[in-house]
N, CA, C, O and CB atoms as a CASP TS submission, in Angstrom:
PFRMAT TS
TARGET T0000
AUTHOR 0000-0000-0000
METHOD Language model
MODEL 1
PARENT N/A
ATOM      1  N   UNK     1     -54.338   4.080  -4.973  1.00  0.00           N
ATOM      2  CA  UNK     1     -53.663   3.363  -3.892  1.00  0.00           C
ATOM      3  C   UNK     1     -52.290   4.005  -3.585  1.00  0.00           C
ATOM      4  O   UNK     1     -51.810   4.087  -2.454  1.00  0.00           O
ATOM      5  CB  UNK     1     -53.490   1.865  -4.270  1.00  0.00           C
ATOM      6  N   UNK     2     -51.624   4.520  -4.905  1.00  0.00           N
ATOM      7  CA  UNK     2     -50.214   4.878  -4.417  1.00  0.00           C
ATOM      8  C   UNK     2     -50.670   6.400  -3.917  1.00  0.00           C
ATOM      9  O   UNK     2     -50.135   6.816  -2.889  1.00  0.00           O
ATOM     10  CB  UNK     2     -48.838   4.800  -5.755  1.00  0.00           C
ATOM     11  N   UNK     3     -51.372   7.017  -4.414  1.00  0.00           N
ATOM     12  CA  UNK     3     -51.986   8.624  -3.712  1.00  0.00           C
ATOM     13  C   UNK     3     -51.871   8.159  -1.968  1.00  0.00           C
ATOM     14  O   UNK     3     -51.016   8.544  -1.171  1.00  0.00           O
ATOM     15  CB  UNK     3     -54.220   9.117  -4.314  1.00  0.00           C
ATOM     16  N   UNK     4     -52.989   7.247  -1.718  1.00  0.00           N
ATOM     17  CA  UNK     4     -53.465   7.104  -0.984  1.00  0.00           C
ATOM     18  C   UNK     4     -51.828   7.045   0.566  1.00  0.00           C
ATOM     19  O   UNK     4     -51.884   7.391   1.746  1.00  0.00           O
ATOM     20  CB  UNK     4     -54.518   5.925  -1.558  1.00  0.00           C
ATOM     21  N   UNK     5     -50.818   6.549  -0.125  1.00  0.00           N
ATOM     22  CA  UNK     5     -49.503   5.646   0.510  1.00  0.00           C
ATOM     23  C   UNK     5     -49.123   7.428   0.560  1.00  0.00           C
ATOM     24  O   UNK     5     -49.788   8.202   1.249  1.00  0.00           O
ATOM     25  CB  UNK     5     -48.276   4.067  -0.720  1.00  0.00           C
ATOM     26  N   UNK     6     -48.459   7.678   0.075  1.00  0.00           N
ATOM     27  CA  UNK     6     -48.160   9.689  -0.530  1.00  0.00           C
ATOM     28  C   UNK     6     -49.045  10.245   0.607  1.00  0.00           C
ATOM     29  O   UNK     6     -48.484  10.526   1.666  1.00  0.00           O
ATOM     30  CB  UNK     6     -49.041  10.417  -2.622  1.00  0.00           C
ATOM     31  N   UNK     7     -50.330  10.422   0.490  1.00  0.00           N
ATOM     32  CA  UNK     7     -51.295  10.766   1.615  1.00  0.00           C
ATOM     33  C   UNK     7     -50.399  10.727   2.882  1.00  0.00           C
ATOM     34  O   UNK     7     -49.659  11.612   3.313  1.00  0.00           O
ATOM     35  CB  UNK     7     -52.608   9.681   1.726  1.00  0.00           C
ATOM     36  N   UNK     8     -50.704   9.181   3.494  1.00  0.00           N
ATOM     37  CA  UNK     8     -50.248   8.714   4.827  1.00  0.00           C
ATOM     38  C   UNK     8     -48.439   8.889   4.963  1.00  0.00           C
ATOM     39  O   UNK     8     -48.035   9.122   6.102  1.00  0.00           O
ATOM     40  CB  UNK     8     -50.794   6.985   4.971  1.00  0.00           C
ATOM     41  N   UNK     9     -47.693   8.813   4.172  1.00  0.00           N
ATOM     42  CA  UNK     9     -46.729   9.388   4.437  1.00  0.00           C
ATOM     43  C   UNK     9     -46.303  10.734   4.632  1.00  0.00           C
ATOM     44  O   UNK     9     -45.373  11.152   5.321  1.00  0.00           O
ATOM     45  CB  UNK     9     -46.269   9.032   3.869  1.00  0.00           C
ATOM     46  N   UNK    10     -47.246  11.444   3.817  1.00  0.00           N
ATOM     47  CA  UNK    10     -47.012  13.059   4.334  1.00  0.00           C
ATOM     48  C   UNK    10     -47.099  13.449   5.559  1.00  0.00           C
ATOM     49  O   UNK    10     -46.260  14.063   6.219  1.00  0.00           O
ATOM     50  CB  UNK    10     -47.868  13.959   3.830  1.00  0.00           C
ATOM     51  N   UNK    11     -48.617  12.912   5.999  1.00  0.00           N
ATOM     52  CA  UNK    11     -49.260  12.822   7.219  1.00  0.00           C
ATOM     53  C   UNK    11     -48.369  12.197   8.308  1.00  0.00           C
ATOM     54  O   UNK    11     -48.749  12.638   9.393  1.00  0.00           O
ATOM     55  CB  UNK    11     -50.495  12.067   7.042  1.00  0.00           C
ATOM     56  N   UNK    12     -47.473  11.460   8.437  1.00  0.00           N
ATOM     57  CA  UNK    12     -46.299  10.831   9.243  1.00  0.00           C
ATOM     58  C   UNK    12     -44.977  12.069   9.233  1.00  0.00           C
ATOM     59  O   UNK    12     -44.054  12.454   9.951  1.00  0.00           O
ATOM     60  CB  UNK    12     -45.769   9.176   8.375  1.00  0.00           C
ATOM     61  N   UNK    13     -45.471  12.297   8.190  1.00  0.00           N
ATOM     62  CA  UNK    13     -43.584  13.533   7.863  1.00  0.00           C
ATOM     63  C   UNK    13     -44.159  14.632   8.863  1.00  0.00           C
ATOM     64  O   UNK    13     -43.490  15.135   9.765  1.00  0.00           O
ATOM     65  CB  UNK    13     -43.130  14.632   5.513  1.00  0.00           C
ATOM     66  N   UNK    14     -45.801  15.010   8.519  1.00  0.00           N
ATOM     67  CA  UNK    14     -45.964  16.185   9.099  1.00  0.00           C
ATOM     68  C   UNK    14     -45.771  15.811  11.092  1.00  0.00           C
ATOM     69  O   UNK    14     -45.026  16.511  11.779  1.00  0.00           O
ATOM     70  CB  UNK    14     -47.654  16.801   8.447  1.00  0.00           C
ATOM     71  N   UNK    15     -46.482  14.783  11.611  1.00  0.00           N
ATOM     72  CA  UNK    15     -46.675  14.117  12.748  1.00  0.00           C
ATOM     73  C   UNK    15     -45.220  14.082  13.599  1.00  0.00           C
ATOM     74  O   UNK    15     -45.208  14.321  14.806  1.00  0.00           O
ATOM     75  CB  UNK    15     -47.264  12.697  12.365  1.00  0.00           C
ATOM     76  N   UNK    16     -43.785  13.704  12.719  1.00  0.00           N
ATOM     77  CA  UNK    16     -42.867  13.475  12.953  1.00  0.00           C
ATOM     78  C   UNK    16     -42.623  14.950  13.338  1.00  0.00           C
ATOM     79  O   UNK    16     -42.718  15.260  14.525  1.00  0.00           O
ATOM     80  CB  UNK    16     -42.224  12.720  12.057  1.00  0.00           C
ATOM     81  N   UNK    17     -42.263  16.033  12.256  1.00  0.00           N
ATOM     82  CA  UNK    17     -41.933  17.203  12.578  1.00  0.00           C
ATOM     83  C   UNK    17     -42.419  17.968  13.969  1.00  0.00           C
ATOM     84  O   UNK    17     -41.732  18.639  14.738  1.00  0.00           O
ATOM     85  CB  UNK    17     -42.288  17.811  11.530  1.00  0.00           C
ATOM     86  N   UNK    18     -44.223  17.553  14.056  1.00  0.00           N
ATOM     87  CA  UNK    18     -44.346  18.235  15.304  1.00  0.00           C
ATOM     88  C   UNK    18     -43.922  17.391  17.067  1.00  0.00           C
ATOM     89  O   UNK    18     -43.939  17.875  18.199  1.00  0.00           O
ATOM     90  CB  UNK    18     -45.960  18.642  15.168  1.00  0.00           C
ATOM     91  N   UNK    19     -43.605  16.096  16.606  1.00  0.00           N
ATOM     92  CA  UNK    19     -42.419  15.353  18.154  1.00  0.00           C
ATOM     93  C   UNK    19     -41.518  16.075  17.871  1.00  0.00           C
ATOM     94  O   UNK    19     -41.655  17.136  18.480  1.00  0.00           O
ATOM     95  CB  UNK    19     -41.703  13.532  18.297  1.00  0.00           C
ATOM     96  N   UNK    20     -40.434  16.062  17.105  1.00  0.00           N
ATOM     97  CA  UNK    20     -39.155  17.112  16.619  1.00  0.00           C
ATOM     98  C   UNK    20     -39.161  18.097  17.415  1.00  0.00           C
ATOM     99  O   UNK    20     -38.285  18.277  18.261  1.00  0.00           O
ATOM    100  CB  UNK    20     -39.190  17.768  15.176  1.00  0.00           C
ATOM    101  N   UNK    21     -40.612  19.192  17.149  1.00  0.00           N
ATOM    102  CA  UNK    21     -40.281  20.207  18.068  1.00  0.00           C
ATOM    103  C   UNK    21     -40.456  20.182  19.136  1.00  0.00           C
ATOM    104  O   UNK    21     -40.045  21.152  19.774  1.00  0.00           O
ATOM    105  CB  UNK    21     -40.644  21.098  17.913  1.00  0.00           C
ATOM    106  N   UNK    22     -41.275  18.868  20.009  1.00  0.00           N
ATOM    107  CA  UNK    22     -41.838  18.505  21.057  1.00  0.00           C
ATOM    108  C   UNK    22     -40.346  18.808  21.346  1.00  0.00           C
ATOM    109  O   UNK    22     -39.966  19.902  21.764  1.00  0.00           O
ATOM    110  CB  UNK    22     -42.719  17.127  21.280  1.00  0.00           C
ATOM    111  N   UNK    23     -39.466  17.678  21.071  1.00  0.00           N
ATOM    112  CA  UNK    23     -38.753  17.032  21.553  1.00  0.00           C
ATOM    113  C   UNK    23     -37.576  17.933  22.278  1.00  0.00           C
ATOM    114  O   UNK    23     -37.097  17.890  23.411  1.00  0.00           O
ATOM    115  CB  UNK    23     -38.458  16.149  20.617  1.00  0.00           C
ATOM    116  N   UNK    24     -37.267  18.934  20.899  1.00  0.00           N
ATOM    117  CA  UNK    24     -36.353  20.025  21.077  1.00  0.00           C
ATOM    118  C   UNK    24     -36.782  20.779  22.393  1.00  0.00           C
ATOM    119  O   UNK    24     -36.030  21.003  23.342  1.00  0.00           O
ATOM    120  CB  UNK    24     -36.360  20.983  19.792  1.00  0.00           C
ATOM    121  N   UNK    25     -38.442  21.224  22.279  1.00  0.00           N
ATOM    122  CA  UNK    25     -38.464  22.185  23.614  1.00  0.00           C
ATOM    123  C   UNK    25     -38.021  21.182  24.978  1.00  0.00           C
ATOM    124  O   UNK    25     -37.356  21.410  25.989  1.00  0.00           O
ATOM    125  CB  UNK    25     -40.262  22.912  23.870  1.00  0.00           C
ATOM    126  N   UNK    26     -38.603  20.201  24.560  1.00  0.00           N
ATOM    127  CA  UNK    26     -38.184  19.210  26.136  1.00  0.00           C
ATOM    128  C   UNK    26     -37.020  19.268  26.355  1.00  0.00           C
ATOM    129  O   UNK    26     -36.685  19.267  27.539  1.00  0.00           O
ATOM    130  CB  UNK    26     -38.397  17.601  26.226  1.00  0.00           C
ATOM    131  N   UNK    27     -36.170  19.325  25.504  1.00  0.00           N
ATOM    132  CA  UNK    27     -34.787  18.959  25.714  1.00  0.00           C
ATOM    133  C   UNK    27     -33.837  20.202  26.190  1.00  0.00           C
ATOM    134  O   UNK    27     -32.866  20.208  26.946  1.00  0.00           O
ATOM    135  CB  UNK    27     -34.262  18.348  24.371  1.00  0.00           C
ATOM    136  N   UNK    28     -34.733  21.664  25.181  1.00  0.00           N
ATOM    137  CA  UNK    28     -34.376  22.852  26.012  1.00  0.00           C
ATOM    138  C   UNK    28     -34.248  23.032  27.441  1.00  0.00           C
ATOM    139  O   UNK    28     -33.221  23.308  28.062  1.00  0.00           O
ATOM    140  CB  UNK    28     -35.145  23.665  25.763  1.00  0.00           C
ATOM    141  N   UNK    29     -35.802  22.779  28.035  1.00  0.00           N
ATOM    142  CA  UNK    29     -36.490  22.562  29.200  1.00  0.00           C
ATOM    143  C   UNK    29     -35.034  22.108  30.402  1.00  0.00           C
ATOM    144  O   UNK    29     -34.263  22.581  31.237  1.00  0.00           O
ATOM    145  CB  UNK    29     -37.825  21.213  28.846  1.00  0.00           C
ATOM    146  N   UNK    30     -35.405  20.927  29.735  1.00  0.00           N
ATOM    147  CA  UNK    30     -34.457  20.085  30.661  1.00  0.00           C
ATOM    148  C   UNK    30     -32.589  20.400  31.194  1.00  0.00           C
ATOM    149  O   UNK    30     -31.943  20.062  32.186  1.00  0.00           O
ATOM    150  CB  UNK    30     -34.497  18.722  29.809  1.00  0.00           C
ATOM    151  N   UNK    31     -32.173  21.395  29.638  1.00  0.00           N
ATOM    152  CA  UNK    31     -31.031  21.461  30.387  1.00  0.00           C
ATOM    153  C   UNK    31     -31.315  23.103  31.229  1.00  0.00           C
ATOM    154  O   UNK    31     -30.494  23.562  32.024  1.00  0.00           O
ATOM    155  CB  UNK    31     -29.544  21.294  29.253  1.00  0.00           C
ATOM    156  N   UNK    32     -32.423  23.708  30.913  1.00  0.00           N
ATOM    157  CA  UNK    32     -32.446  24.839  31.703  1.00  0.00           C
ATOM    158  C   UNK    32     -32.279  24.186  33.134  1.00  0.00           C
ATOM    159  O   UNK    32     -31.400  24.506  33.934  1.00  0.00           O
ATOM    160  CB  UNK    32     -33.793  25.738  31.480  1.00  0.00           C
ATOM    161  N   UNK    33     -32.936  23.535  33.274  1.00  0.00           N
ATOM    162  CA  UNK    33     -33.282  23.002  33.979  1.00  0.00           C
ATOM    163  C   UNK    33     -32.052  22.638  35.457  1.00  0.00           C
ATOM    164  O   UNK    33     -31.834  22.943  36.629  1.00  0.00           O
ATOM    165  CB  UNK    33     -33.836  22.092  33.126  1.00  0.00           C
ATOM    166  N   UNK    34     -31.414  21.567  34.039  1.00  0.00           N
ATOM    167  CA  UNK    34     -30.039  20.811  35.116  1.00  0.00           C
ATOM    168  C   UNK    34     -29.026  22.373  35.431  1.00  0.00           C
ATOM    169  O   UNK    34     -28.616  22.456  36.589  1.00  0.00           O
ATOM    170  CB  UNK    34     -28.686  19.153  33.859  1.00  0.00           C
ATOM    171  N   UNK    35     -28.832  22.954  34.957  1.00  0.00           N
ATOM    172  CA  UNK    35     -28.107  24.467  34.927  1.00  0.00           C
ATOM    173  C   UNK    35     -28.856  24.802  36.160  1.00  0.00           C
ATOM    174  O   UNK    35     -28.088  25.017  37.097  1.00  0.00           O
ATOM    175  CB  UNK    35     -28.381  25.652  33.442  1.00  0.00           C
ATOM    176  N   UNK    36     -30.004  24.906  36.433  1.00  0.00           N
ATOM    177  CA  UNK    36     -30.390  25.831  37.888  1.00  0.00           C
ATOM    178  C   UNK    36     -30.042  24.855  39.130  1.00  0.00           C
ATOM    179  O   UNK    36     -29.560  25.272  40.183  1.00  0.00           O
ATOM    180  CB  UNK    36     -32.294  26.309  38.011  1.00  0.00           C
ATOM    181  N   UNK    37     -30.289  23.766  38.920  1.00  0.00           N
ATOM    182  CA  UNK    37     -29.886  22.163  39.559  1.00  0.00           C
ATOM    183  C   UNK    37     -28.432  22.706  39.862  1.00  0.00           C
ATOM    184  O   UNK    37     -28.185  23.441  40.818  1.00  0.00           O
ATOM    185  CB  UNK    37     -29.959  20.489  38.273  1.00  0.00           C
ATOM    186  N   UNK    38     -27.553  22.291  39.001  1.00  0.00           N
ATOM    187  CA  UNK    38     -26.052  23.188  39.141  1.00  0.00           C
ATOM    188  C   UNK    38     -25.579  23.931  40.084  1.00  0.00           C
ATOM    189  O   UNK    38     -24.758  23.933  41.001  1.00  0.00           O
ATOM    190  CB  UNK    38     -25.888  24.081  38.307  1.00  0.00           C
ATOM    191  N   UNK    39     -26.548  24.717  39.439  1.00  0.00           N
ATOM    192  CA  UNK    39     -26.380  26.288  40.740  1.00  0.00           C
ATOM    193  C   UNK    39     -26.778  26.105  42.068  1.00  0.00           C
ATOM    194  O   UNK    39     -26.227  26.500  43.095  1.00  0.00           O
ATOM    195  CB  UNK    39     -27.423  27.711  40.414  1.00  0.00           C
ATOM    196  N   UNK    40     -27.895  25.399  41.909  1.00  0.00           N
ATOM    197  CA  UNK    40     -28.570  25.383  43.225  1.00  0.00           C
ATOM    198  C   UNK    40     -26.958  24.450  44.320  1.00  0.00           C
ATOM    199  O   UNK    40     -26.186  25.056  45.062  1.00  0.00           O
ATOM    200  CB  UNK    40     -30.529  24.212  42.998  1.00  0.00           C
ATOM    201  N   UNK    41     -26.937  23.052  44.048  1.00  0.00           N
ATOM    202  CA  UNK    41     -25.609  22.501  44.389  1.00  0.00           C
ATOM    203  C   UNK    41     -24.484  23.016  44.783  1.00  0.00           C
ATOM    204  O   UNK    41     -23.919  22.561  45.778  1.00  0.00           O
ATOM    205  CB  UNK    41     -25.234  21.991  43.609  1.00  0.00           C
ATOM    206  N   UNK    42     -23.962  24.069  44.059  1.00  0.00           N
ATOM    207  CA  UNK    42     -22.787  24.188  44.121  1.00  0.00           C
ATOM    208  C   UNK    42     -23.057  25.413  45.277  1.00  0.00           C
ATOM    209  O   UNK    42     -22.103  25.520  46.046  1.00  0.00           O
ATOM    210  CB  UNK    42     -22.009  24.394  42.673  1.00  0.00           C
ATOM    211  N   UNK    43     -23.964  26.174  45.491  1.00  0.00           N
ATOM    212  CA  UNK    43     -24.588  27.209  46.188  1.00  0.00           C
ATOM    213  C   UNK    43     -24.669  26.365  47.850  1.00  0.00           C
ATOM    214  O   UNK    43     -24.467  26.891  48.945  1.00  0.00           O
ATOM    215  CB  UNK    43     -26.246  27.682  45.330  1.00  0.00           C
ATOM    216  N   UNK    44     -25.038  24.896  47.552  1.00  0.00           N
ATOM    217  CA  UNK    44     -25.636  24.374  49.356  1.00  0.00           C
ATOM    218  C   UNK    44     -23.656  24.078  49.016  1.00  0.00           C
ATOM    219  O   UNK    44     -22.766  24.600  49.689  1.00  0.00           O
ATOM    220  CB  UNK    44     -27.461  22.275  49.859  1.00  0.00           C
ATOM    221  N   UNK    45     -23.554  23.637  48.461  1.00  0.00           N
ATOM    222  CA  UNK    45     -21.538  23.109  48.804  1.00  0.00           C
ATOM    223  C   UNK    45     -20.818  24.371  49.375  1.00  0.00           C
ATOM    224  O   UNK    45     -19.761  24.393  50.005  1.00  0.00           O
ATOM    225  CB  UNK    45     -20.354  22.653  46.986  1.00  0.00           C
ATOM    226  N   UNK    46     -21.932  25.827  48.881  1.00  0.00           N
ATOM    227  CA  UNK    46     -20.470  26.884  49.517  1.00  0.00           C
ATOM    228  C   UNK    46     -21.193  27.095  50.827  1.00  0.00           C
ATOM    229  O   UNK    46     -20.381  27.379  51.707  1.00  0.00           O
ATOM    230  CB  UNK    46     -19.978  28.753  48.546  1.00  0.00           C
ATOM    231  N   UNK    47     -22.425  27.055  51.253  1.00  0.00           N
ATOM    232  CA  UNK    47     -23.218  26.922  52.626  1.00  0.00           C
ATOM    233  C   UNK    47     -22.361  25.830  53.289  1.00  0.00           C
ATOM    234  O   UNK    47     -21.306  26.288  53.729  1.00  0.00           O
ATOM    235  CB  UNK    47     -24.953  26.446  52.477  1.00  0.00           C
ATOM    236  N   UNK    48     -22.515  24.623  53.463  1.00  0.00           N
ATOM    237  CA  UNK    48     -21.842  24.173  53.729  1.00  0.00           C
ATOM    238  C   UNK    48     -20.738  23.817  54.232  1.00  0.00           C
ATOM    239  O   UNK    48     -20.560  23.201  55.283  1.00  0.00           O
ATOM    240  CB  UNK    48     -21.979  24.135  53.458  1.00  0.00           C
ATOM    241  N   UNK    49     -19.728  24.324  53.249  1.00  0.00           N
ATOM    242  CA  UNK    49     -18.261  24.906  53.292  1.00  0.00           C
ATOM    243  C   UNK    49     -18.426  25.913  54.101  1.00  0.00           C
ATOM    244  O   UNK    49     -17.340  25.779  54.665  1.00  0.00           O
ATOM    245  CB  UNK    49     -17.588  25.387  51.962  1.00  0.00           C
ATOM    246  N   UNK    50     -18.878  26.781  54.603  1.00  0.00           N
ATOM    247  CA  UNK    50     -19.186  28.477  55.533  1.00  0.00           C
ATOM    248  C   UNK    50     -19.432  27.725  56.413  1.00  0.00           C
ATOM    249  O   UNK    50     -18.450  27.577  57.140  1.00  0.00           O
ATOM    250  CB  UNK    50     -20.506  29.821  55.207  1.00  0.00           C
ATOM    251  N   UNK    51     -20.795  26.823  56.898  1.00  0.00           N
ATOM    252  CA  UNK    51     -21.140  25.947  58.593  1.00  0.00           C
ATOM    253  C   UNK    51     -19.776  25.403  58.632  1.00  0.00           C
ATOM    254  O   UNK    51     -19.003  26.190  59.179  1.00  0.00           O
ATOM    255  CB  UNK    51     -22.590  24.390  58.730  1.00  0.00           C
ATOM    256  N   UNK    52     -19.155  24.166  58.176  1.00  0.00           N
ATOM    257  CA  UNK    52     -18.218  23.851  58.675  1.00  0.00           C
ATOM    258  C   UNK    52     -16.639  24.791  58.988  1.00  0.00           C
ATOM    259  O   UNK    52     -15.831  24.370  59.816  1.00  0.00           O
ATOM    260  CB  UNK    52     -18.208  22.876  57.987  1.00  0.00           C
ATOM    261  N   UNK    53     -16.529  25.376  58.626  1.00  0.00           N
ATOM    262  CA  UNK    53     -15.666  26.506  58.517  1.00  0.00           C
ATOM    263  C   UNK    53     -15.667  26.972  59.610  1.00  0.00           C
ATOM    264  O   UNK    53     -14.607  27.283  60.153  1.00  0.00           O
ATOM    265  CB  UNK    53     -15.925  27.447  57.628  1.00  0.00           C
ATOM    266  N   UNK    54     -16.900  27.143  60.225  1.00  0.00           N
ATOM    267  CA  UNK    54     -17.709  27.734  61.808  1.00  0.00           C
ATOM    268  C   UNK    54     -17.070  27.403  62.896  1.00  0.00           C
ATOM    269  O   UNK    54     -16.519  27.961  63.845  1.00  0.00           O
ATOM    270  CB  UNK    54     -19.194  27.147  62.184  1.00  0.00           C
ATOM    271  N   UNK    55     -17.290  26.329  62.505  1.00  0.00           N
ATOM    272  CA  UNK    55     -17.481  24.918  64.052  1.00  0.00           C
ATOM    273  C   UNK    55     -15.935  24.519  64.555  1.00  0.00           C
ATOM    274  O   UNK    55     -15.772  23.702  65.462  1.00  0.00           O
ATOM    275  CB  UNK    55     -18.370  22.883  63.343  1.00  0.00           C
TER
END
C-alpha cells in the first residue's frame, strides 16, 4: 500500500515536471510574443506621427 502511494506520487512529480515545461515554453511564447506586439505599436505611433505631421 505504501509502494503503491510512492508509485502515484512519483507519477504526479513526473506529470508536474512535464506542465513545468509546458508552462515555461508558454510563457517563453508569450513574451516573444508581447515584444513583437511592442514593436509592431510603437512602429503604427511613428506612422502616425509622419500622417499627422503631413496634414
Amino acid at each position: 500500500q505504501v509502494e503503491d502511494l510512492l508509485v502515484a506520487m512519483e507519477k504526479v512529480k513526473q506529470e508536474l515536471e512535464v506542465m513545468k515545461a509546458k508552462l515555461s515554453s508558454t510563457q517563453l511564447s508569450l513574451a516573444e510574443k508581447e515584444g513583437h506586439l511592442t514593436a509592431l505599436r510603437a512602429e503604427r505611433r511613428k506612422h502616425l506621427e509622419e500622417v499627422l505631421e503631413m496634414k
